[in-house]
C-alpha positions in Angstrom: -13.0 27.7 -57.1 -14.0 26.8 -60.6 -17.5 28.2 -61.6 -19.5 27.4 -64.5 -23.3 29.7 -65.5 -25.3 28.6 -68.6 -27.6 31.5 -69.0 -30.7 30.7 -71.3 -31.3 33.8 -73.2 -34.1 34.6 -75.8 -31.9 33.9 -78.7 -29.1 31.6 -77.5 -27.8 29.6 -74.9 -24.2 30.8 -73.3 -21.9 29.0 -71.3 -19.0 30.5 -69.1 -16.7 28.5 -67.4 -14.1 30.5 -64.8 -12.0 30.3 -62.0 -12.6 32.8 -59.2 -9.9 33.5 -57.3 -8.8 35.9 -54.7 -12.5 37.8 -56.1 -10.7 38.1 -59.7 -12.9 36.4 -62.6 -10.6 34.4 -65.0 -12.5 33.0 -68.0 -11.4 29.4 -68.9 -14.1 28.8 -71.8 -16.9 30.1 -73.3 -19.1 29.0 -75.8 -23.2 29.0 -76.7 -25.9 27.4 -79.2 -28.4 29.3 -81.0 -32.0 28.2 -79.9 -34.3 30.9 -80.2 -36.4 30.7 -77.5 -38.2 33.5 -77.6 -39.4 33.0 -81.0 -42.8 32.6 -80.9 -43.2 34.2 -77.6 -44.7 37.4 -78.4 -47.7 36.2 -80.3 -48.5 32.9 -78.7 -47.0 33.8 -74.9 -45.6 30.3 -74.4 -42.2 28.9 -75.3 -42.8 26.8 -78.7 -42.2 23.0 -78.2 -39.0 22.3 -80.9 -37.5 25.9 -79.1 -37.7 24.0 -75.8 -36.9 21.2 -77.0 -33.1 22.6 -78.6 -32.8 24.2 -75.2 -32.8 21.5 -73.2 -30.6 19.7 -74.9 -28.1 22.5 -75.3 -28.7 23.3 -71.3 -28.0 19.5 -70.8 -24.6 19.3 -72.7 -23.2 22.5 -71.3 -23.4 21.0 -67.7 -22.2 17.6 -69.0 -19.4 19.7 -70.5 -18.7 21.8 -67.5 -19.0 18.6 -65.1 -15.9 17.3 -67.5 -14.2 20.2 -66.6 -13.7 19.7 -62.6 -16.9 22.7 -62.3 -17.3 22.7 -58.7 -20.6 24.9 -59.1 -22.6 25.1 -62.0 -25.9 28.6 -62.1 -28.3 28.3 -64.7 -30.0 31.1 -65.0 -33.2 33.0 -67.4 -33.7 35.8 -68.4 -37.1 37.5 -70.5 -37.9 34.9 -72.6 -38.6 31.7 -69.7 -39.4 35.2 -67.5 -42.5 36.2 -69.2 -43.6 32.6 -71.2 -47.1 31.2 -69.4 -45.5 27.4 -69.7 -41.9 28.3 -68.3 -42.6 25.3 -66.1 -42.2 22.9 -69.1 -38.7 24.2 -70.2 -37.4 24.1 -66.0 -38.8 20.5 -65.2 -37.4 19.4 -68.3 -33.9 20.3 -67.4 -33.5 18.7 -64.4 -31.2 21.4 -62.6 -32.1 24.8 -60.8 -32.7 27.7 -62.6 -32.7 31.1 -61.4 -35.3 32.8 -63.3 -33.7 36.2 -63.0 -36.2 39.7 -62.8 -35.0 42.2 -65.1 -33.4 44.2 -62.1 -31.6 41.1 -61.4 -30.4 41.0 -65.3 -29.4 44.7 -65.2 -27.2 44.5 -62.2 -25.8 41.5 -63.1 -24.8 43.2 -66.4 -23.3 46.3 -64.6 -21.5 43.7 -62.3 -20.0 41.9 -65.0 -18.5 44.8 -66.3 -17.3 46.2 -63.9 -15.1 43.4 -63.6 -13.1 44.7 -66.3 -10.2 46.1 -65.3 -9.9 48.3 -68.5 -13.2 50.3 -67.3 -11.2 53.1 -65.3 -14.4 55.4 -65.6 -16.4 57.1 -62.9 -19.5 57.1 -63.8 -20.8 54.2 -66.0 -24.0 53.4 -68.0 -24.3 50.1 -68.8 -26.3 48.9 -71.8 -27.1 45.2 -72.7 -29.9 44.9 -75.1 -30.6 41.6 -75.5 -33.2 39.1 -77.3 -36.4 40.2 -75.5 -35.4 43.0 -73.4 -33.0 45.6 -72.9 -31.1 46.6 -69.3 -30.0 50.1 -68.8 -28.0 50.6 -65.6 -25.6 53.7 -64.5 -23.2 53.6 -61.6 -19.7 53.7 -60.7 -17.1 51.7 -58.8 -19.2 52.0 -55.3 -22.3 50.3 -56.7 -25.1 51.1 -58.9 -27.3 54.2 -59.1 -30.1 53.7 -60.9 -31.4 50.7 -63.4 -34.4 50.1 -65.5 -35.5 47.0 -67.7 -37.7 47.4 -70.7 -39.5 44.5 -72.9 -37.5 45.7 -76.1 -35.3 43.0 -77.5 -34.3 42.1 -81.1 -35.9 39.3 -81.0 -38.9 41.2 -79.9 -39.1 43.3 -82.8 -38.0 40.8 -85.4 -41.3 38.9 -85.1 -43.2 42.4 -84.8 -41.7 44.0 -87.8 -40.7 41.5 -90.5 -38.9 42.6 -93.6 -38.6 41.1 -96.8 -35.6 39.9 -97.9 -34.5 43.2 -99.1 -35.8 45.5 -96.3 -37.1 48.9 -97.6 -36.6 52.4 -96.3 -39.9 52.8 -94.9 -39.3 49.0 -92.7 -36.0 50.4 -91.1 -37.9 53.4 -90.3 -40.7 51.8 -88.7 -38.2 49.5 -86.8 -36.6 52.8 -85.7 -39.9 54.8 -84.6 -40.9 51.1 -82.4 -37.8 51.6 -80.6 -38.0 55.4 -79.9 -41.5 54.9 -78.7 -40.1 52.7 -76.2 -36.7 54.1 -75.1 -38.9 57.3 -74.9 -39.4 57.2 -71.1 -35.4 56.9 -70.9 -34.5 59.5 -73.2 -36.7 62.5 -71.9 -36.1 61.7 -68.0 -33.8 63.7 -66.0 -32.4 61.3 -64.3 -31.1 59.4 -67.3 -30.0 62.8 -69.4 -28.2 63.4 -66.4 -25.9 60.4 -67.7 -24.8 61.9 -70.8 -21.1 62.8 -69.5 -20.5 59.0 -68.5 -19.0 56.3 -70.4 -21.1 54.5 -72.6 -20.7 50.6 -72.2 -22.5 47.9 -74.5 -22.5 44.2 -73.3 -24.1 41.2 -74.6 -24.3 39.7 -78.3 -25.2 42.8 -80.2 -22.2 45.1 -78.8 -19.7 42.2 -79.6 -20.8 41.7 -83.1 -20.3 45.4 -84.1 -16.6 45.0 -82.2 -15.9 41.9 -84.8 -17.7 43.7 -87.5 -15.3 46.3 -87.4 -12.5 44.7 -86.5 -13.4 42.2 -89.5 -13.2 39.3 -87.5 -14.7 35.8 -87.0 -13.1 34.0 -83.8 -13.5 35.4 -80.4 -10.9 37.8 -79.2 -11.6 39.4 -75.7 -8.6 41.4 -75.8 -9.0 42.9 -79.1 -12.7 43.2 -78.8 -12.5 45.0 -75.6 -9.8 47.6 -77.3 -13.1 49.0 -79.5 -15.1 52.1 -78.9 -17.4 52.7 -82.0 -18.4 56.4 -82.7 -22.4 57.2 -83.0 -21.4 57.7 -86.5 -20.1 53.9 -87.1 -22.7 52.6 -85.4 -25.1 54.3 -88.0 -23.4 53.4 -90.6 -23.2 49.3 -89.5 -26.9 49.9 -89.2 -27.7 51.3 -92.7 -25.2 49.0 -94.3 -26.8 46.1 -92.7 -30.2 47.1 -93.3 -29.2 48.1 -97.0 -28.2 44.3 -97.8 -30.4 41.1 -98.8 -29.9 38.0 -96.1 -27.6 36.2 -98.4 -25.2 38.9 -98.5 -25.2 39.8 -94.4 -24.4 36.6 -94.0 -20.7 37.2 -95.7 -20.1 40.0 -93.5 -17.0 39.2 -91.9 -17.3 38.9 -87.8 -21.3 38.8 -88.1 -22.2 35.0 -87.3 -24.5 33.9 -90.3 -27.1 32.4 -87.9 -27.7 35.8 -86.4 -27.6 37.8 -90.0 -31.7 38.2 -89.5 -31.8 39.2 -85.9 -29.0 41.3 -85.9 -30.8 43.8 -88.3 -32.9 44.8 -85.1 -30.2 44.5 -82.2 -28.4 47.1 -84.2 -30.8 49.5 -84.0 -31.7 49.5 -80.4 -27.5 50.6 -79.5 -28.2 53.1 -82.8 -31.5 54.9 -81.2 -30.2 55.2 -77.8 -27.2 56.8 -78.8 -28.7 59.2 -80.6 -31.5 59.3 -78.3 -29.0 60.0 -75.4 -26.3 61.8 -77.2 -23.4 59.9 -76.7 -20.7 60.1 -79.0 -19.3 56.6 -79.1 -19.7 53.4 -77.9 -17.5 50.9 -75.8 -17.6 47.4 -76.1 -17.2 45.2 -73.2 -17.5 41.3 -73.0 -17.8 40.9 -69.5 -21.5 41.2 -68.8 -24.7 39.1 -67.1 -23.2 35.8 -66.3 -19.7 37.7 -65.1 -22.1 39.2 -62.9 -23.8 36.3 -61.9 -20.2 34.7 -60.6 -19.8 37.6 -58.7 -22.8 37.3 -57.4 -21.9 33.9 -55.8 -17.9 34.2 -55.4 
């Protein structure tokens, strides 16, 4: 059966098209539009009207799209940004489709479901990160199911309109950007439970993770296999940060395998994966690419 989901995010909209066969995922196309919904969110708490706007339209063409592409079923799902705005309403009327407004235990199983589609993941025990526009998932687990999962309101977007920087950020921004994020990873980092993680696998899903894959590999087109081949030590991940955070817009934005579109945002999404490594003590990284709206076929195969 072919599948499509169109997930509306905080900072883009994603489209996955896939055959599911015999319970086996095969992506067929994927593709998404910058709309930055969530901008605007945080101070105002209501989607802005040219945000809504861009993602309805996008939302719009990506079902025309998947409806030209024999889709038998099409999910549109939300996440924290249509989630937590007061006038949600306006951006789901205006779309003229269902929409699962997903909770942010729905967005972190859906994560750890996704990847654990991959059949590269040969790990027992798994802790899934996806840190996204407005919020970040942590979930652990293993091949039987999940074991724990928590969702916190910490997002690059998030922090971006909470702690600009000019265009050459200083020392003392980064560090401010770093002690917001430890003051709210805080909870994770001192609990029991989640130290009890440390001797799993590390996994990071979403935008973020994939754009330090492509930054290191040094490349600009899409490459599942490739991507999927990278685990980044602690140490690289440090050193993405501080280079990016070291550099005016104009020169991000010729970094190789960082979209110039998300040269601005990705200063913050960087440092959530830096602080929770450290935080946690993991050594290294692994990217995966298979994450909420894998999970969200799953859910429905």
């Amino acid at each position: 059966m072919r599948q499509a989901v169109i997930d509306i995010g905080s900072n883009s909209v994603k489209l996955l098209i896939a055959d599911c066969i015999d319970d086996k995922i095969h992506p067929l196309k994927e593709t998404s539009c910058q709309t930055r919904l969530g901008q605007g969110l945080h101070q105002f708490s209501e989607l802005q009207p040219k945000a809504i706007e861009k993602t309805v339209e996008s939302v719009r063409n990506f079902i025309r799209f998947a409806e030209s592409a024999n889709v038998e079923k099409i999910q549109v799902i939300a996440t924290s940004a249509v989630r937590e705005a007061n006038n949600a309403d306006q951006l789901i009327n205006a779309i003229e489709h269902p929409v699962s407004i997903l909770s942010g235990d729905d967005e972190a199983k859906f994560s750890f479901t996704g990847v654990m589609t991959s059949s590269h993941l040969a790990e027992d025990n798994i802790l899934v990160v996806d840190a996204g526009g407005g919020s970040t998932e942590f979930t652990s687990g293993n091949f039987s199911g999940v074991v724990r999962h928590i969702s916190i309101s910490l997002g690059s977007v998030k922090l971006m309109e909470s702690y600009p920087v000019s265009d050459n950020p200083t020392s003392e921004q980064l560090q401010a950007v770093r002690n917001a994020i430890d003051s709210q990873i805080n909870n994770i980092i001192f609990s029991d439970a989640w130290k009890s993680n440390s001797n799993s696998l590390l996994v990071g899903v979403g935008g973020v993770a994939t754009i330090f894959a492509m930054m290191e590999l040094s490349i600009e087109d899409f490459d599942r296999k490739r991507i999927e081949q990278v685990a980044l030590s602690t140490e690289q991940i440090v050193d993405w940060s501080e280079k990016l955070w070291s550099l005016p817009l104009i020169k991000r934005k010729e970094i190789k395998g960082l979209p110039a579109n998300r040269a601005d945002v990705a200063l913050y999404g960087c440092l959530i994966y830096e602080r929770i490594l450290l935080g946690l003590h993991y050594e290294e990284l692994q990217i995966c690419t298979r994450g909420i709206r894998f999970g969200a076929l799953v859910n429905n195969i």
